[in-house]
C-alpha positions, -999 to 999 in steps of 0.1 A, spaced: 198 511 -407 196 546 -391 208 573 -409 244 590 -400 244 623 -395 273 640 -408 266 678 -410 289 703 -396 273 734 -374 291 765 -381 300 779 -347 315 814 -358 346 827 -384 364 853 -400 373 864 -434 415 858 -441 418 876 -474 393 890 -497 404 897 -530 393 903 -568 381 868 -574 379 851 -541 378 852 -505 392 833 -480 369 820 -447 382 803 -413 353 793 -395 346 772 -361 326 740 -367 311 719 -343 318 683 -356 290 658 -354 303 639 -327 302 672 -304 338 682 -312 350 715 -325 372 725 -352 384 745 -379 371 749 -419 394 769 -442 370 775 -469 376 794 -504 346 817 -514 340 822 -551 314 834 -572 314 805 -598 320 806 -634 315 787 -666 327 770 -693 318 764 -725 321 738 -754 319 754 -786 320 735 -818 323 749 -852 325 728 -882 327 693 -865 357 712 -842 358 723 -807 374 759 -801 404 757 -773 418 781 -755 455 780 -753 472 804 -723 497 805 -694 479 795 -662 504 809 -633 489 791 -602 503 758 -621 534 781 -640 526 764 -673 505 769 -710 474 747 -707 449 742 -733 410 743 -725 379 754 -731 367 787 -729 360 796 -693 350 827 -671 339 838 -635 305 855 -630 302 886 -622 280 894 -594 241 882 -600 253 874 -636 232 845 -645 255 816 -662 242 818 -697 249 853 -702 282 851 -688 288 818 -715 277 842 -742 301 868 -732 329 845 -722 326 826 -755 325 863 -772 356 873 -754 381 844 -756 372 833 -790 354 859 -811 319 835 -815 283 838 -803 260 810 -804 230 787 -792 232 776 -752 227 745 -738 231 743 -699 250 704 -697 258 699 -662 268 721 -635 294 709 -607 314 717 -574 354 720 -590 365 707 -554 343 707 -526 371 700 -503 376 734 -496 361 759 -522 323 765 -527 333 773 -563 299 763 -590 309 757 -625 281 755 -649 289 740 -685 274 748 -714 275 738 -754 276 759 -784 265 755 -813 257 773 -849 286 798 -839 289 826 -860 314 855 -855 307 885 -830 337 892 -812 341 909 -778 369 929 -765 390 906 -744 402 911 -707 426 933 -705 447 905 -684 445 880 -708 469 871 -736 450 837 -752 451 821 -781 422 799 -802 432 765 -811 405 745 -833 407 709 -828 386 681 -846 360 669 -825 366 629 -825 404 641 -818 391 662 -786 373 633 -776 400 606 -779 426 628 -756 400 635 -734 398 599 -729 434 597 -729 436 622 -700 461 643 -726 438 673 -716 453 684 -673 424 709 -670 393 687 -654 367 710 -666 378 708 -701 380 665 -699 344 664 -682 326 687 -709 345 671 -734 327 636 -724 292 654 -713 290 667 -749 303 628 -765 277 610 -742 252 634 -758 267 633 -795 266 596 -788 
């Protein structure tokens, strides 16, 4: 059976908005059948998030999240800052949003939604946490939940968690932990 071919050829664009975190891209595709159109793409620099455990619990983050208007309740999380390699931006996320430092283990990186953001998140675990806080952001008001691991796990399962990267490390880590 032959092959498909299914790329897109970018023809030309232009930036819409470039902010703080993000940009926004239009661009001019040619489609594989020879047609043109149009790709609204979101630009961002990635990020990463982090499960830490402590003491057979994993350390949530609780805060208001104003793209959705409501409190959610996830891990800890951050966007890179430019060339910032993922592990030392889990050290200093982790440091920042809950006060801890620990041992890094890369556990899956992932596109959050392909469908129109290039956005990387890479997920890491921590472990043998000790205490060596950061200053938080100055635009962040959060507050560390602890929650016993098998308990994290079952509302994971449950999908009791709304914030996908928190469910998928959640499981990652379990599939590990076996």
């Amino acid at each position: 059976m032959e092959k498909q071919n299914r790329q897109e050829e970018r023809l030309d664009g232009e930036v819409l908005f470039e902010g703080r975190m993000l940009r926004l891209d239009r661009d001019r595709v040619r489609l594989p059948n020879g047609h043109e159109s149009t790709r609204e793409v979101v630009r961002h620099p990635g990020a990463v998030g982090i499960i830490a455990i402590l003491d057979q619990q994993v350390l949530l983050v609780r805060q208001y999240r104003y793209a959705i208007a409501q409190e959610t309740l996830e891990i800890p999380a951050g966007k890179l800052d430019p060339q910032e390699p993922p592990l030392d931006c889990a050290v200093r996320e982790l440091r920042e949003e809950t006060g801890y430092r620990g041992s890094m283990e890369h556990i899956g990186t992932f596109y959050t939604t392909p469908g129109f953001t290039d956005e990387v998140m890479h997920l890491f675990l921590a472990r043998d946490l000790v205490w060596d806080p950061l200053t938080p952001d100055d635009d962040e008001f959060i507050e560390v939940e602890k929650i016993a691991w098998d308990e994290a796990v079952q509302r994971a399962k449950q999908n009791e968690f709304i914030d996908a990267k928190t469910i998928l490390g959640i499981l990652l880590v379990q599939g590990r932990m076996g």
